[in-house]
ZAKOL-783324 format. One record per residue: y, x, z of N, C-alpha, C in turn; residue number from 0. Coordinates in Angstrom, 2 decimals, decimal comma, m for minus. Layout:
// ZAKOL-783324
+---------+---------+---------+---------+---------+---------+---------+---------+---------+-----+
:     nc2 :     nc1 :     nc3 :    cac2 :    cac1 :    cac3 :     cc2 :     cc1 :     cc3 :   k :
+---------+---------+---------+---------+---------+---------+---------+---------+---------+-----+
:       Y :       X :       Z :       Y :       X :       Z :       Y :       X :       Z : NUM :
...
+---------+---------+---------+---------+---------+---------+---------+---------+---------+-----+
END
This chain:
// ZAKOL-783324
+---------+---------+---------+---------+---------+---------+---------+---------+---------+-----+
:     nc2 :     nc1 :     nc3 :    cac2 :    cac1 :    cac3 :     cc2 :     cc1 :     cc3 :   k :
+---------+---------+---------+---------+---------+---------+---------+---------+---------+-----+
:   m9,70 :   m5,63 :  m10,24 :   m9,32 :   m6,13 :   m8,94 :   m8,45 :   m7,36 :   m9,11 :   0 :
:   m8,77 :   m7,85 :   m7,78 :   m7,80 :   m9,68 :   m8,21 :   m8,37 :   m9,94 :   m9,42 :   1 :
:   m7,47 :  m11,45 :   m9,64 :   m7,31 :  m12,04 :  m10,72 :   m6,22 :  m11,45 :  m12,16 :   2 :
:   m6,41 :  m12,19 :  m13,11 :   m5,39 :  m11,90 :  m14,55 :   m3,77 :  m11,53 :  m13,98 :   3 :
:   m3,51 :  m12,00 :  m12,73 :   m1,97 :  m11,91 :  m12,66 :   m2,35 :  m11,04 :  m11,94 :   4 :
:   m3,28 :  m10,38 :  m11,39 :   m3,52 :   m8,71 :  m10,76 :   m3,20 :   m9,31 :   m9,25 :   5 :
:   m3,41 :   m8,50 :   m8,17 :   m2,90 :   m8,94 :   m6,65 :   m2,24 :   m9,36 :   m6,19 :   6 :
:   m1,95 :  m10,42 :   m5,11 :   m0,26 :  m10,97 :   m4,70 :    0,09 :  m10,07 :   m3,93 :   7 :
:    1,54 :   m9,94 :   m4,04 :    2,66 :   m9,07 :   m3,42 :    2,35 :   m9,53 :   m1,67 :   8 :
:    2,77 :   m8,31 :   m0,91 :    2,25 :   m8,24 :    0,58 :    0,58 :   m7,76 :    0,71 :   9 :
:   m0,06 :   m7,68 :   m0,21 :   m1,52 :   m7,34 :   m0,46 :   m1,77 :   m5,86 :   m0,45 :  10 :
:   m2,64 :   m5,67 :   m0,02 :   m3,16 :   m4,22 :   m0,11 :   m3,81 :   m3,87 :   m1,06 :  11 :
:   m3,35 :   m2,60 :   m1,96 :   m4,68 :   m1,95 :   m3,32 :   m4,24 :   m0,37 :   m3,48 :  12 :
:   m5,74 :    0,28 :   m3,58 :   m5,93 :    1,33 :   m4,08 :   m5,56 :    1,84 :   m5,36 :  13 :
:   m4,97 :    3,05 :   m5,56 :   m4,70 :    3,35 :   m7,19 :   m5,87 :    4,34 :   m7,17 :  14 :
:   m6,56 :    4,43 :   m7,89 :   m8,30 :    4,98 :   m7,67 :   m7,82 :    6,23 :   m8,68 :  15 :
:   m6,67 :    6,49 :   m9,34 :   m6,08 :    7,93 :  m10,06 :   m6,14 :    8,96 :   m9,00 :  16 :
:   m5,93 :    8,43 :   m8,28 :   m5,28 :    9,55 :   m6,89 :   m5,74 :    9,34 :   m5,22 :  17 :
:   m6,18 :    7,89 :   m5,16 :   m7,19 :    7,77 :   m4,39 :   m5,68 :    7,16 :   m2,98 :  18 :
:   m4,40 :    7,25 :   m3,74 :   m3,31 :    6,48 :   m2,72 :   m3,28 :    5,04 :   m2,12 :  19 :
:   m3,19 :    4,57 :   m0,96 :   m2,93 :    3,22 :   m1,27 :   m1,59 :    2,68 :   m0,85 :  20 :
:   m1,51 :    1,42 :   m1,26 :   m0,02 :    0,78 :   m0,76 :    0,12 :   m0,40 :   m0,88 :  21 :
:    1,28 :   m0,95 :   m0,20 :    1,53 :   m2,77 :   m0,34 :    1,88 :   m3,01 :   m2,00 :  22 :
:    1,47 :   m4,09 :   m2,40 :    1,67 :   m4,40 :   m3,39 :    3,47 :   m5,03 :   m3,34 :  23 :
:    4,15 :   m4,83 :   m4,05 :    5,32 :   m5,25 :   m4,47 :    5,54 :   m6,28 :   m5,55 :  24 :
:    5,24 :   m6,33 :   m6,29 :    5,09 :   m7,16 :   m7,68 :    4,56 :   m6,05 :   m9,16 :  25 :
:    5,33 :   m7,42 :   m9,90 :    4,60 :   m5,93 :  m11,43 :    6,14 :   m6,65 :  m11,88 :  26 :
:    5,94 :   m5,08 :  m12,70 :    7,03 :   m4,66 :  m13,79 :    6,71 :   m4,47 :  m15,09 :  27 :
:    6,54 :   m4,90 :  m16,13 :    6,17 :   m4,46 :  m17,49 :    5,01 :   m4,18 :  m17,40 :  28 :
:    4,31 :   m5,20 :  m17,11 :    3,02 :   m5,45 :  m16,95 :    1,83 :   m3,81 :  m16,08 :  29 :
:    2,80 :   m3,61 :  m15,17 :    1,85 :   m2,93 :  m14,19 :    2,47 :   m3,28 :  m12,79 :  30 :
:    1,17 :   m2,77 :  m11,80 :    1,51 :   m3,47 :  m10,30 :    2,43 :   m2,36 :   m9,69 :  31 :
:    3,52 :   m2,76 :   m8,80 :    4,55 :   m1,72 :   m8,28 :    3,88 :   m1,68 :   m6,62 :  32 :
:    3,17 :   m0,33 :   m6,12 :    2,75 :   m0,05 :   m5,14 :    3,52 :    1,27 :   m4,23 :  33 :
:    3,73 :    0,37 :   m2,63 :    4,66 :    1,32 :   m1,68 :    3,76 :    1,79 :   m1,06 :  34 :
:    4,17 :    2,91 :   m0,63 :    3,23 :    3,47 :    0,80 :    3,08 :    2,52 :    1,61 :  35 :
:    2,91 :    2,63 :    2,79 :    3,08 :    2,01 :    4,29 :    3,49 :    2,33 :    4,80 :  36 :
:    4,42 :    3,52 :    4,87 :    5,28 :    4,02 :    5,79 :    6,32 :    4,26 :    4,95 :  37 :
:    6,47 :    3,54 :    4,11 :    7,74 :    3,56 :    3,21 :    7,62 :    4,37 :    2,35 :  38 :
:    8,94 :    4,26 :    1,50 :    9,00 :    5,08 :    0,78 :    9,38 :    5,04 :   m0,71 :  39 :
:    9,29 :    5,86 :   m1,83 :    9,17 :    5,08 :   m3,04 :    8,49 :    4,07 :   m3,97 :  40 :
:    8,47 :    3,43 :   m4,41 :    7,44 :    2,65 :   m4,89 :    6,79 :    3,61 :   m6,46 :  41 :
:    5,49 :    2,85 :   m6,80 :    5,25 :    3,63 :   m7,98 :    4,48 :    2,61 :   m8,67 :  42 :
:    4,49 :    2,79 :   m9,50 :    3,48 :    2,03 :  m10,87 :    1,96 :    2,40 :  m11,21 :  43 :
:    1,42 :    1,31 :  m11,01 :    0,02 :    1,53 :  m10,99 :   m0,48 :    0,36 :  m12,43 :  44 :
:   m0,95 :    1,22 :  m13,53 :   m1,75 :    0,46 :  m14,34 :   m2,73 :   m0,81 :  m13,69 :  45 :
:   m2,55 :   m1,84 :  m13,83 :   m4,19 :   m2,91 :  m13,40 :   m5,17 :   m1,85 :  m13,29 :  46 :
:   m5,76 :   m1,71 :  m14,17 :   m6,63 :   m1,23 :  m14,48 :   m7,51 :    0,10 :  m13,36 :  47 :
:   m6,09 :    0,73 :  m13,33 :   m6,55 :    1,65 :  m12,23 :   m6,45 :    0,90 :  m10,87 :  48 :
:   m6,20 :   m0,16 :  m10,55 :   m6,26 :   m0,72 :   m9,28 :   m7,71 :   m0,45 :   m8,35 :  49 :
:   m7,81 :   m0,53 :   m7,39 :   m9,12 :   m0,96 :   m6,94 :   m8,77 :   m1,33 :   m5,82 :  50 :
:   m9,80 :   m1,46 :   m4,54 :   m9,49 :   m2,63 :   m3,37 :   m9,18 :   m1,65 :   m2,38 :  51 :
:   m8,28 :   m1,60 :   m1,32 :   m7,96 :   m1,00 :   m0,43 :   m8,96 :   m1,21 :    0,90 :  52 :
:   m9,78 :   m0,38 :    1,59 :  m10,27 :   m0,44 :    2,62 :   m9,92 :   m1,32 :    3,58 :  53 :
:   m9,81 :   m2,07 :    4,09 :   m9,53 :   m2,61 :    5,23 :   m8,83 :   m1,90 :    6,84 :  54 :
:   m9,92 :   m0,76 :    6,91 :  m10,15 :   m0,64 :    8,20 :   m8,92 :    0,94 :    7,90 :  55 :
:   m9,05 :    1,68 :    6,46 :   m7,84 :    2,69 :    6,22 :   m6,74 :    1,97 :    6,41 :  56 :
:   m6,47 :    0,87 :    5,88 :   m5,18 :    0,37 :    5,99 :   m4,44 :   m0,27 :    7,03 :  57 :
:   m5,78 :   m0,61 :    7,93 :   m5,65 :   m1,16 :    9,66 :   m5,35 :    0,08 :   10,32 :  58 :
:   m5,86 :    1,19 :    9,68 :   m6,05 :    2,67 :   10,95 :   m4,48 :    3,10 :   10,91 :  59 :
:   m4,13 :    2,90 :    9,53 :   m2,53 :    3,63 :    8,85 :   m1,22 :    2,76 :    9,88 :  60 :
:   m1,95 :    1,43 :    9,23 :   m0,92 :    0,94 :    9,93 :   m0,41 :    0,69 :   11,81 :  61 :
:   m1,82 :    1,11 :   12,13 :   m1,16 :    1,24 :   13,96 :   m0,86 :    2,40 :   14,60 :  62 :
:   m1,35 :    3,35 :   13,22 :   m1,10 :    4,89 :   13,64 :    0,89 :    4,64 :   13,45 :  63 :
:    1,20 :    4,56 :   12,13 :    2,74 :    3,45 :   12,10 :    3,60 :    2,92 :   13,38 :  64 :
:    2,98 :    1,97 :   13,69 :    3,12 :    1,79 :   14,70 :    3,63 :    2,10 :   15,79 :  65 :
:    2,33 :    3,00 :   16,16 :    2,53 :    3,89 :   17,26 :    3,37 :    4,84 :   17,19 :  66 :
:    3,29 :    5,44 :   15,93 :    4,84 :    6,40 :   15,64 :    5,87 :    5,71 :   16,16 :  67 :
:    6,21 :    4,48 :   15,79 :    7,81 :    3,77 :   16,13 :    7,78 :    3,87 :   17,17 :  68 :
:    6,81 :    3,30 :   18,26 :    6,81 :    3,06 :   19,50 :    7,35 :    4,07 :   20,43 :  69 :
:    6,59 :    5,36 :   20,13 :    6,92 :    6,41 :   20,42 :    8,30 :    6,78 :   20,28 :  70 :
:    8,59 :    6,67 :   19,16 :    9,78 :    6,90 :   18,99 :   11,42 :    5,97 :   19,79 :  71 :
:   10,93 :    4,52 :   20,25 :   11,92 :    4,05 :   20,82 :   12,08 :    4,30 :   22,38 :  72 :
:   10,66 :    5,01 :   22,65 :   10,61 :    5,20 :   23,72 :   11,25 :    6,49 :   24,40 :  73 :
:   11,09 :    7,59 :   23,40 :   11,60 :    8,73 :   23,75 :   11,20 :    9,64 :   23,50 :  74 :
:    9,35 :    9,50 :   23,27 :    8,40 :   10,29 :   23,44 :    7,76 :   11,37 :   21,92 :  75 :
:    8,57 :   10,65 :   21,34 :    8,48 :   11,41 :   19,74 :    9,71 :   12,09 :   18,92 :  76 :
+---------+---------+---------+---------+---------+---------+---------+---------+---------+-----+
END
């Protein structure tokens, strides 16, 4: 996935070990550091195990997100 310097940070990728995905953060000792989307810890993902994050999972995650907050400033959660 990506290029030699692996994905740019703010990017979306799959760790295909576990089938998780998350924003890319940067790399550390030569692996990519990947967050949830709803926060959280970050974790280390070999290149290798990278693969491409769905589009439309990571569109669905993130307005479901969203809508959690919304809910939540509103009252309703």
């Amino acid at each position: 996935m990506g290029d030699e310097e692996g994905p740019a940070p703010g990017s979306y990728a799959l760790d295909v070990r576990d089938g998780r995905f998350g924003e890319v953060m940067g790399r550390v000792g030569g692996r990519v550091q990947l967050r949830p989307l709803r926060g959280g810890r970050e974790w280390d993902v070999p290149p290798e195990c990278l693969g491409e994050a769905d589009p439309a999972r990571v569109l669905r995650e993130r307005v479901r997100l969203l809508n959690r907050d919304a809910r939540r400033r509103v009252g309703l959660g």
